[in-house]
N, C-alpha and C positions, 0 to 999 in steps of 0.2 A: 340456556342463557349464554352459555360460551360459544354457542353457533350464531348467537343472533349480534354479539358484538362483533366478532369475525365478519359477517354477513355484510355487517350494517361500514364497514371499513373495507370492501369489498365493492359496495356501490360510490362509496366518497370516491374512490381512487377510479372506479370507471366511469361516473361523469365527468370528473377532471380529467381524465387522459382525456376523452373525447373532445372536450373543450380545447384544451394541449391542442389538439393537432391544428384542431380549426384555426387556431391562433397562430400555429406557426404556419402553416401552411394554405389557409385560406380557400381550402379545395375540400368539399364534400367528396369528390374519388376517394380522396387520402382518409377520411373519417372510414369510408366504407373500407379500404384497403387495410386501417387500423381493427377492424371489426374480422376482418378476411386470415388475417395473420394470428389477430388472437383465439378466433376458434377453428381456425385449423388444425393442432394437433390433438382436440379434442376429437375431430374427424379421426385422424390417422390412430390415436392412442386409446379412444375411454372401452375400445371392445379389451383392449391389452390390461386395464386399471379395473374393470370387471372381473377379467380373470382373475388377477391378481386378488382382487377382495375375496375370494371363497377361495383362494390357497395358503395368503399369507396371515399374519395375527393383524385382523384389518386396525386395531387401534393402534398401535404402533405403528402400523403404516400410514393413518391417519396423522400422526405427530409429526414423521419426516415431510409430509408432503407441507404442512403449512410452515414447519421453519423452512422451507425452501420458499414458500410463498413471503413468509414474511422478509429474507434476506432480498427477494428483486424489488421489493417495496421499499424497502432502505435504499437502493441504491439509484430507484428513481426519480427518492424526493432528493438524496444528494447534488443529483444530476442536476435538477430544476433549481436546489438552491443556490448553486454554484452558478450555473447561469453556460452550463455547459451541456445542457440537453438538444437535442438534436433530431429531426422525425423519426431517424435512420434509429435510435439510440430508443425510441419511444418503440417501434417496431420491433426490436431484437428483444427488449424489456416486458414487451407483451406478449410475443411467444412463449415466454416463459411463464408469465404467469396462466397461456391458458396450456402448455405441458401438465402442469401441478394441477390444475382443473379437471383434466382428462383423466388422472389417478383419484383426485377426488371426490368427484360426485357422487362414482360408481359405490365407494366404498360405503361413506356418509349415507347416501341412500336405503343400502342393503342395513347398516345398521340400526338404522330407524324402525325397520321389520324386529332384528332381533331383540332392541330394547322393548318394544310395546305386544307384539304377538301378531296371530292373526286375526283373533276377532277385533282388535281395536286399529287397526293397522290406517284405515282411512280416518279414524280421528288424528292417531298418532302424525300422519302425512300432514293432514290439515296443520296440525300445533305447529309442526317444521315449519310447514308454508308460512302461517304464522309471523316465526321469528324471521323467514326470508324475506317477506312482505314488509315490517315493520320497520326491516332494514334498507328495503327498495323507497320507501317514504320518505324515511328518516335521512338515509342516506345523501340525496339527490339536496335533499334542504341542506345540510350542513355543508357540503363541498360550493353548492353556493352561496353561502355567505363566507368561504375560505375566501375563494375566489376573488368575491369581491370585497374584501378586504385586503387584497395583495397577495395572501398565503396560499400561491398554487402548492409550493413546498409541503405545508401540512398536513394537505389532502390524502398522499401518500406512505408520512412520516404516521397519520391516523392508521391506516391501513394497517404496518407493520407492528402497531402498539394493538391492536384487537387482535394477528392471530398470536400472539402472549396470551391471549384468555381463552381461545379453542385451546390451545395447548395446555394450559393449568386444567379445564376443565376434562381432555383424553385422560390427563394424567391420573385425574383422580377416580376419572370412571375405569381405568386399566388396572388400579388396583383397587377400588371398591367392588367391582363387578370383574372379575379376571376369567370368567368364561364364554366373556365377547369378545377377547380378543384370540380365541381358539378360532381355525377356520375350518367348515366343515368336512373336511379331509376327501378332497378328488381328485388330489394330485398322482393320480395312477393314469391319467391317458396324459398327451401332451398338447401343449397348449390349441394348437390347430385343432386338433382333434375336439380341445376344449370348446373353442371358439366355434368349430364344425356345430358341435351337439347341441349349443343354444341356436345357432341359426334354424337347424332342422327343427328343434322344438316350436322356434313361431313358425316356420313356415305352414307346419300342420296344426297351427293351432285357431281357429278364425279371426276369433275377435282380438286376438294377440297381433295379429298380422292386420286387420284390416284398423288396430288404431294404432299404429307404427307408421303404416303407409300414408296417415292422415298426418303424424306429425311430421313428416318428411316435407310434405307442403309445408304444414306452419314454419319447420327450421327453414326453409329456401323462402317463401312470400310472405311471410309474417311477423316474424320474431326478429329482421333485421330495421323494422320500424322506429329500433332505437337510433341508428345509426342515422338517423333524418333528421331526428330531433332539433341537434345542435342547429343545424341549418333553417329547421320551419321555425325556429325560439328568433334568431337572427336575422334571416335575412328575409325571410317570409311575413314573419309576425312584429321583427324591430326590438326582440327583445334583447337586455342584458344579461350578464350568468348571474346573476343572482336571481331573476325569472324565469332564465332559462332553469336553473336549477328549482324552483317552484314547480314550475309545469312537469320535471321527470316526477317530484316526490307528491301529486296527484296521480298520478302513475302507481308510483307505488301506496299511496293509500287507498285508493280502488284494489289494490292488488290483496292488503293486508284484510279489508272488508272483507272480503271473499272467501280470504281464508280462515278468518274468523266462521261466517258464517256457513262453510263447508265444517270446519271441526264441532257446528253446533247441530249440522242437520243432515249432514253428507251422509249420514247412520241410516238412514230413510230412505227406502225407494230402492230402484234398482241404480245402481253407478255407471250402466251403460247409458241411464238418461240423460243423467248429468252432465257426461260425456259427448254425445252429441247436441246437446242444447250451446254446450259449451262453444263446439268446431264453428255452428251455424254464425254464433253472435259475435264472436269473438271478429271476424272478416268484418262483420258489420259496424262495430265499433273503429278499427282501423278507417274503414270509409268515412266517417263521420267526421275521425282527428283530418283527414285529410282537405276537409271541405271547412275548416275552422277558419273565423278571421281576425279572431283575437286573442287574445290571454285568458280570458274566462272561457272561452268556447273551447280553446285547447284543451285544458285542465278540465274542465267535464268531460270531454270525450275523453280523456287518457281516463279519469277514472273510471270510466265505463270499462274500455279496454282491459285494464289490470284487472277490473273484477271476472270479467267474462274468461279471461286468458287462465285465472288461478284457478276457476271452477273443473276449467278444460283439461291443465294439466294433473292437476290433482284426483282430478277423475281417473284420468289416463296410468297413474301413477300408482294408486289403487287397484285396478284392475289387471296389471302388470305385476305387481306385484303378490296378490293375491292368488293369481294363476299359474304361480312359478312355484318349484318346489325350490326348499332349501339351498341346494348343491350348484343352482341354475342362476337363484335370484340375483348374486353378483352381477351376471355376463348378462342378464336381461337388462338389468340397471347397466350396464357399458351401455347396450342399443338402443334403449333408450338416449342415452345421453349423446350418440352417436347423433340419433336423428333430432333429436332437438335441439339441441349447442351444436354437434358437429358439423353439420349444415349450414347452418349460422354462417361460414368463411365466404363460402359462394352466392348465399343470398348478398349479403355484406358487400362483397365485389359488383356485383353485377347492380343492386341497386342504387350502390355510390354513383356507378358508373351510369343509369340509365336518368339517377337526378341530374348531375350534371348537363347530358342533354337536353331531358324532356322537362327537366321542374320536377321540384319535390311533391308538390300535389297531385300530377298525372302521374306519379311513379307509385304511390301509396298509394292511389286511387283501383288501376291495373292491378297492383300484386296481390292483394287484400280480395278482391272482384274473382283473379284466380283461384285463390283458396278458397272461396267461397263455393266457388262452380265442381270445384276436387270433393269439401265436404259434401256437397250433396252427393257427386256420383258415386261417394264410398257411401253413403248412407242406402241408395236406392237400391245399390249392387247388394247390402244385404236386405232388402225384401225379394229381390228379385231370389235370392237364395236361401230364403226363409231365417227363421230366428237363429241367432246364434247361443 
């Protein structure tokens, strides 16, 4: 419950910065450059916030990382209320918040293992996705109706009041449950070394490696989809942020769909199906947002999108984490988070930068088209090398 109000104050405060920029700045480059900067050190950091989870007492470490989150969220809605923010001031403010990210995820993730086990571990994912989803919905509605009621301010000023309830809620599970926050004791080789010994573990491991390699595409040609938005809401489609905000949170109610119904049936079957059914559709739906010409067409495709995207990673999430022993699943969950946020910076750049020349519908059209042409060749590449 305390992840999903954090969560959901997490989405309020990144469709409003995104909007932020548009506003001040009137340039989709700059949306994709705000997207570029904030998961940047997600790239450079979450192998480092990996490690770190299977060394340090991960709830406690969990506590620090979101009062750090919640002080740059104060100081962003101060900025904005004052009237003295600045894109320069928006970028510096968003590094920071995806720093704290990068130590984040890895942790949060790995935890979610140690609370639920391994037999239930893909419902467990599922429930997360769940409160993540419910908050990508929830989310994206509430900042626009901030919005357009005047209160860019609140949307941030939200943010820093939700992670107050991650925080109450570490609190109570570090002393209700105090043998989560022990880490499984590998601090005998050093960190390189650490970081070394997961790299080598997927490298020989197949299906570890060959859907890492897949989300590598998704974080570069598909996942920076959001950073369009703002632009296909406005100048493509004519919308306002308070529609614009509509269209992200079918987004994420397709997303929450998904998740639901992966934590009701994801039990079933093999997860490498899921998995790839997921890689195929997910490209396909991105095509679809891309060919939309209204406000109803958008919001159907984006719920298509979120549902296909939650199956995908959830799969992928599962299967990573299932495969990983103990000592590892931290630093798996870094590479993960590497390849799917950390990536994120450079898709983010380069397709700010490719909307602005070519249009946002030939830019989503190409990257989507890519990733689709990648999932197949990683799918084929395993018949060609028999089952994994």
């Amino acid at each position: 419950m305390g992840q999903a109000v954090a969560l959901f104050g997490t989405w309020v405060q990144g469709t409003a910065q995104r909007w932020l920029v548009l506003e001040i700045t009137n340039s989709t480059f700059c949306v994709g450059l705000l997207g570029m900067v904030t998961g940047l050190p997600i790239l450079l950091f979450a192998l480092i916030g990996g490690m770190l989870a299977d060394r340090v007492p991960k709830i406690s470490f969990l506590i620090f990382i979101h009062f750090m989150l919640m002080a740059q969220a104060l100081c962003l809605g101060l900025l904005v209320e004052s009237g003295d923010i600045t894109f320069s001031l928006v970028l510096l403010l968003a590094s920071m918040l995806g720093v704290g990210m990068a130590f984040e995820v890895p942790a949060r993730q790995s935890l979610v293992f140690d609370l639920v086990g391994r037999k239930d571990i893909t419902n467990g994912i599922a429930i997360h996705s769940a409160a993540f989803n419910l908050a990508r919905f929830g989310g994206p509605t509430l900042a626009g109706f901030f919005m357009s009621a005047g209160l860019m301010a609140g949307c941030f000023f939200f943010k820093a009041f939700s992670s107050l309830c991650i925080i109450a809620s570490l609190l109570y599970i570090r002393r209700a449950y105090s043998r989560f926050n022990s880490p499984p004791g590998n601090g005998g080789i050093s960190a390189i070394d650490a970081i070394k010994e997961s790299l080598a573990f997927v490298a020989h491991h197949r299906l570890l490696s060959r859907v890492l390699i897949a989300i590598i595409f998704f974080g570069i040609l598909l996942l920076p989809y959001s950073i369009l938005l703002p632009s296909l809401g406005r100048d493509v489609l004519g919308l306002g942020a308070r529609d614009y905000g509509l269209m992200c949170a079918a987004n994420g109610l397709g997303a929450l769909a998904a998740a639901v119904f992966v934590a009701a049936f994801g039990h079933r079957g093999r997860r490498e199906r899921w998995w790839w059914a997921g890689s195929f559709l997910f490209p396909v739906s991105i095509m679809a947002v891309s060919c939309a010409h209204n406000f109803i067409q958008a919001s159907i495709f984006l719920f298509a999108s979120g549902f296909v995207m939650v199956v995908a990673s959830t799969s992928a999430l599962s299967i990573l984490q299932i495969e990983s022993s103990n000592e590892l699943r931290g630093r798996v969950m870094g590479l993960f988070s590497t390849c799917f946020m950390g990536l994120f910076p450079f898709g983010s750049f380069f397709q700010g930068l490719a909307a602005q020349e070519f249009g946002i519908r030939a830019t989503m059209m190409a990257c989507s088209s890519l990733a689709l042409a990648a999932s197949l060749l990683l799918f084929m590449s395993k018949s060609w090398s028999g089952s994994t």
